[in-house]
C-alpha positions, 0 to 999 in steps of 0.5 A: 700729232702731239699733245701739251698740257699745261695745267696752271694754278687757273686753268689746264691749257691744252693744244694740239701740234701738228708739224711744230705748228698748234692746230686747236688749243683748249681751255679748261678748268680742270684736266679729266679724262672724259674731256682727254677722250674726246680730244684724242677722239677728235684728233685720232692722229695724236701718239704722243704727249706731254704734260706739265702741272703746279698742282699734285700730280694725284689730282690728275692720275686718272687722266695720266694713267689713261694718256701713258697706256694710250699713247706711245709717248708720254712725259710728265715733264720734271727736272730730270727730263732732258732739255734742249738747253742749258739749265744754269739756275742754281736750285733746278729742283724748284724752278718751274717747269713752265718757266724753263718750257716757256724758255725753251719755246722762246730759243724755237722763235729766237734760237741766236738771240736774247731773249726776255719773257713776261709771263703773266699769269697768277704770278708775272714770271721774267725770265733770261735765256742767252744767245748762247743758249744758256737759261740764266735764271728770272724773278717772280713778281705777282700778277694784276689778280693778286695785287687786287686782291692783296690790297683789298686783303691788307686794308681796312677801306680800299674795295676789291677792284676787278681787273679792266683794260680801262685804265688811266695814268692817274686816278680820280676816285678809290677804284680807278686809284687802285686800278691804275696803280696795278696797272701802271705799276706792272707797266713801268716794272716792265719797261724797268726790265726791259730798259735794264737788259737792254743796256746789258745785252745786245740783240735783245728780244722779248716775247710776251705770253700768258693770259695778259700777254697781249694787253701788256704788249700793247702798253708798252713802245718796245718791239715785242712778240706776243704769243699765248701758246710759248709754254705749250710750243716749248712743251712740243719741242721738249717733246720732239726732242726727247724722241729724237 
C-alpha cells in the first residue's frame, strides 16, 4: 500500500492506494504527525509515500521526519524527481509540483490522447498534456474564493459574496450580480479553452478535478471526467514509478 499527500494552500488531502486504486481519502486542515500515526495504524500495510506541499516544507518536518524512518519509501516530490513524462515548460523549477502530478495522473486515465485539465482549487490551473506524452505547459487563472474576495477587496460597495451553487445567467440584485458574474465568467473561460483546443487537437479529453471539479463539470455540455483524487493518483504513479 502507498501513501499521497498533497498539501495544498487550503487543505492536506491524504489518500491511501492499494493496487493503483484509492481505498480511503482525508481531509484535513494541517498535516501532523499524530494524525500520520493513526493512518498507518489503521493501514499497517502502507511501506511507502510521497508527498507534495505549497507550503515551507519546515511547517511539516516533524511529520516528514517520522514518514522517512518509518517507512521504506518516501519522496517529497520536487523537480529533480523522475517522471513518467516529459517535461517541456520552460522554467521547471516554478512549476507546481501538483500541476505536473495532476498531469501525470491525467496520461494514467488518457495514456494516447490529449488531454485538458481544470483544476480548481484556490487558483483554476489549465493545463496541456500531448498524446505524445509531452507535458506542454498551462495558465493560472484564480479560483471563485479569490474573485470574491478580489471584488469586495478592490470596491467601495460591492458585499463580500459566498460561493453557492444557486446561480443565474443574470442577476437581480448586487449579491446575485457578483455571484453570477464569477460564476458565469469561470463557465465561459472554460468552455473558451475547451472550444479553443478543441479545434487545435484531435482526440481531445478533459478531465476536471479539484475542490469544484464536480460542479463546473456539470455546467458545462463538453463530455468530461470528473475525479477529486487525479493529484494524489499522479503522486502514486510517480511513486511506483520511481520504484521500478
Amino acid at each position: 500500500m502507498n501513501l499521497s499527500i498533497d498539501i495544498g494552500n487550503t487543505l492536506t488531502k491524504m489518500a491511501v492506494i492499494d493496487k493503483g486504486q484509492v481505498v480511503d481519502i482525508y481531509k484535513i486542515e494541517k498535516l501532523n504527525i499524530e494524525f500520520v500515526q493513526s493512518v498507518l495504524k489503521s493501514y499497517p500495510k502502507i511501506d511507502s509515500a510521497i508527498m507534495i506541499t505549497c507550503k515551507d516544507v519546515n511547517d511539516n518536518k516533524e511529520s516528514i521526519d517520522y514518514l522517512r524512518s518509518t517507512l521504506s519509501t518516501f519522496i517529497d516530490f520536487n523537480s529533480s524527481i523522475t517522471v513518467p513524462i516529459t517535461n517541456l515548460y520552460k522554467s521547471p523549477l516554478t512549476l507546481g509540483c501538483d500541476r505536473l502530478a495532476a498531469a501525470i495522473g491525467a496520461k494514467a486515465i488518457y495514456p494516447n490522447n490529449n488531454v485538458l485539465i481544470f483544476d480548481f482549487g484556490t487558483a483554476i490551473t489549465i493545463d496541456f498534456v500531448s498524446a505524445e506524452n509531452e507535458y506542454i505547459g498551462g495558465n493560472i487563472s484564480p479560483g471563485i474564493s479569490m474573485r470574491l474576495n478580489a471584488l469586495n477587496y478592490y470596491t467601495e460597495n460591492l458585499p463580500l459574496v459566498a460561493f453557492d451553487e444557486d446561480f443565474n445567467l443574470i442577476g437581480t440584485h448586487t449579491e446575485q450580480a457578483v455571484l453570477n458574474g464569477v460564476i458565469n465568467g469561470i463557465i465561459f473561460e472554460i468552455e473558451g479553452y475547451i472550444s479553443r483546443f478543441d479545434e487545435k487537437y484531435t482526440d481531445l479529453r478533459i478531465i476536471f478535478t479539484g475542490g469544484n471539479g464536480n460542479f463546473f463539470a456539470n455546467q458545462v455540455k463538453n463530455p468530461i471526467f470528473a475525479t477529486y483524487n487525479l493529484v494524489v493518483f499522479g503522486l502514486n504513479r510517480i511513486l511506483e514509478y520511481n520504484a521500478e
